[in-house]
N, C-alpha and C positions, 0 to 999 in steps of 0.2 A: 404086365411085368416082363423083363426080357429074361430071356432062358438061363441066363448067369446068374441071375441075380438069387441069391439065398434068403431064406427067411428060417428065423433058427428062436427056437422059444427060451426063454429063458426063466430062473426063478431071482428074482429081486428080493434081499433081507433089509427090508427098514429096519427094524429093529429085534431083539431076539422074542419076540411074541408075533411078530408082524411081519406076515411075505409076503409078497406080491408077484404079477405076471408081467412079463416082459418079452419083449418081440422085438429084435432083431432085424433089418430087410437091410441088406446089402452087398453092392453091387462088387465085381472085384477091386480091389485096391481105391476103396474112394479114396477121396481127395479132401472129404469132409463131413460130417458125421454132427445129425440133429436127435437129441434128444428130445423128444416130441411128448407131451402132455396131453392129454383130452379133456374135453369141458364137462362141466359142471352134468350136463343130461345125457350123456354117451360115454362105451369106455376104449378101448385103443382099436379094438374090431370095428367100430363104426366107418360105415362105407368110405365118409370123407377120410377117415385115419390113414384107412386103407388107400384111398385114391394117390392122396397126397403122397403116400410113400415109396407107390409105385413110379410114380413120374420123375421124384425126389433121386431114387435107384439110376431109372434109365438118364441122369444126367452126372452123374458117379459119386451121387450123395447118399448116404447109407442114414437112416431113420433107427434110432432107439426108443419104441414106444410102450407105456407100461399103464398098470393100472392105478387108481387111487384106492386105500384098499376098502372105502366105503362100495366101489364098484366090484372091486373083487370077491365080499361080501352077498353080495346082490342085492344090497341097498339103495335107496333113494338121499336118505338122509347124509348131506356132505359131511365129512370129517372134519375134528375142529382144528381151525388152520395149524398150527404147532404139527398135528399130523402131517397135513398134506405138504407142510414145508421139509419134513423130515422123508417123507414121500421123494418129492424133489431132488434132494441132495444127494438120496442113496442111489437113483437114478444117474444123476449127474456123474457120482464117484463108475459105475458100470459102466457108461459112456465113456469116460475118460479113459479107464482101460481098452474098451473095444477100438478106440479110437486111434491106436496108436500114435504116429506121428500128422493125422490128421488134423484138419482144423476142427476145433469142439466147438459147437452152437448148444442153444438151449433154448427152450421157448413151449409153444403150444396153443392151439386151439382154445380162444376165450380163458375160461377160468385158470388152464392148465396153463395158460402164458402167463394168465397175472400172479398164480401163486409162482411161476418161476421166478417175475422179477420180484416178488414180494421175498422170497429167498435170496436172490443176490444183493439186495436190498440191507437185509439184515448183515450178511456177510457175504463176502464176495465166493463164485463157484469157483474151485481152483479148477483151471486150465479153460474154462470156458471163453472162448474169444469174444463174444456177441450174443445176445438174445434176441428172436426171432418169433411174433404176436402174430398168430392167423386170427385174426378179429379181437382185438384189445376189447378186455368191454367196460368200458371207460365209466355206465354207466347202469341203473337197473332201467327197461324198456320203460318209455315215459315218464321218468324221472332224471332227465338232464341235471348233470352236475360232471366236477373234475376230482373229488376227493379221492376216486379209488386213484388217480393217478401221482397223486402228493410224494408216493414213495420211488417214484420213478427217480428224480434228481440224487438219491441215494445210490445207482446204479453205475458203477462205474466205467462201459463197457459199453460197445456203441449197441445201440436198439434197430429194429426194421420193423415197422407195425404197417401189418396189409390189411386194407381197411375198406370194406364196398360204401358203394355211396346209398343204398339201401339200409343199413346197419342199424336198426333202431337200439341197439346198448352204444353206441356210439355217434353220437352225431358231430359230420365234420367241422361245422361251426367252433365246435367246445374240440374238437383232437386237435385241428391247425395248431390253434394256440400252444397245448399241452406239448406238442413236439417240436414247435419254435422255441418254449422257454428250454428244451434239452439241449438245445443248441446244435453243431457240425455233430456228435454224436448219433445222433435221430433221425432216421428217414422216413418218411412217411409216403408210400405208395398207396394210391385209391386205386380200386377197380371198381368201374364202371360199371354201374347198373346191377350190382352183388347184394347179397342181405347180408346176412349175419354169418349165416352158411354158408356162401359165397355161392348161393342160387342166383341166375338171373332170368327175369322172365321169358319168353319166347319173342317178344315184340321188342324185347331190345337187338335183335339182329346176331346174337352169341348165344352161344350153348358154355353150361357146366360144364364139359371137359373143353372148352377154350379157357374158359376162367381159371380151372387146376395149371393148365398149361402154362400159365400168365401167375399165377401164383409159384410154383418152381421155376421156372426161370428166375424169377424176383430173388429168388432165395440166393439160386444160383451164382447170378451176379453180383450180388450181396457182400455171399461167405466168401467166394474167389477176392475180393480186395481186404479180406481180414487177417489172414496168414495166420499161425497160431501163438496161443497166450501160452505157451509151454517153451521151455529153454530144447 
């Protein structure tokens, strides 16, 4: 993380029985500002959370990441979606204020991305210009299909889904498609030789932090042609 850069804790109110933890990381004066979700088996501490946000930082993109509160709990058992879409949204409204007059993104790591667009989905996030999928998972591992993605064409707001070519909740056969029927909206970046985690073996010739690196820039060049969804 570079010396500027802050990381500042924060408490998140879903609803008035229900708080949550929230993390902050950014850099001075970004330019752009990801509200970031974590998956389904980790919660916003997890190394990759961490990684990603630091790299995110040193390219003047500030990271809002927070918990779901089955994690903040110390639970296993995921919350029932209604939760974690309310989860979402309250995140989203925090963001939108730290974000000033930045560009607001929204997304996450697997489940934390599908439950975000599964929330813009139902209604749109105000101010958020684009969502942004580190491993969509389009599917459950071994059981290929497109249905989690049905609710995507409800989405009104352009997508970016970074996707390894390892990825067994995704296979690219079944995403190509998913992201040609979104149309000029939808871009879909593979990284090379990534899993789910966006691991790559040792024998593919790259290291995990070329991968992160190759993951924010993606983002980077991404949110720079988005400008923001706020007057």
């Amino acid at each position: 993380m570079t010396p500027t850069t802050e990381s500042v804790e924060r408490r998140l109110r879903v609803s008035d029985s229900v708080e949550v933890s929230a993390l902050l990381v950014s850099p001075p004066r970004p330019h752009a500002l990801y509200v970031l979700a974590h998956g389904a088996g980790a919660g916003m501490r997890h190394a990759f959370m961490e990684a990603i946000a630091q790299r995110l930082a040193q390219r003047g993109i500030a990271t809002l990441c927070y918990q779901f509160p089955y994690v903040e709990k110390g639970s296993r058992r995921i919350d029932p979606e209604p939760l974690l879409l309310d989860t979402v949204r309250a995140a989203v409204a925090m963001g939108r204020e730290e974000a000033g007059r930045a560009t607001l993104v929204a997304g996450g790591k697997s489940m934390g991305g599908r439950m975000t667009s599964r929330a813009a989905a139902a209604a749109p996030l105000e101010g958020v210009a684009g969502l942004a999928f580190l491993g969509f998972p389009l599917h459950p591992a071994g059981q290929p299909g497109v249905s989690r993605a049905e609710h995507l064409l409800k989405v009104a707001v352009p997508l970016l889904f970074l996707q390894g070519t390892r990825d067994t909740l995704a296979e690219l056969d079944l995403m190509r498609p998913v992201v040609d029927k979104l149309g000029s909206r939808a871009t879909l970046h593979i990284v090379e030789h990534a899993d789910h985690m966006f691991h790559v073996p040792k024998k593919s010739g790259r290291t995990d932090e070329q991968v992160l690196d190759e993951l924010a820039d993606t983002i980077l060049t991404w949110s720079g042609k988005l400008g923001s969804a706020r007057a």
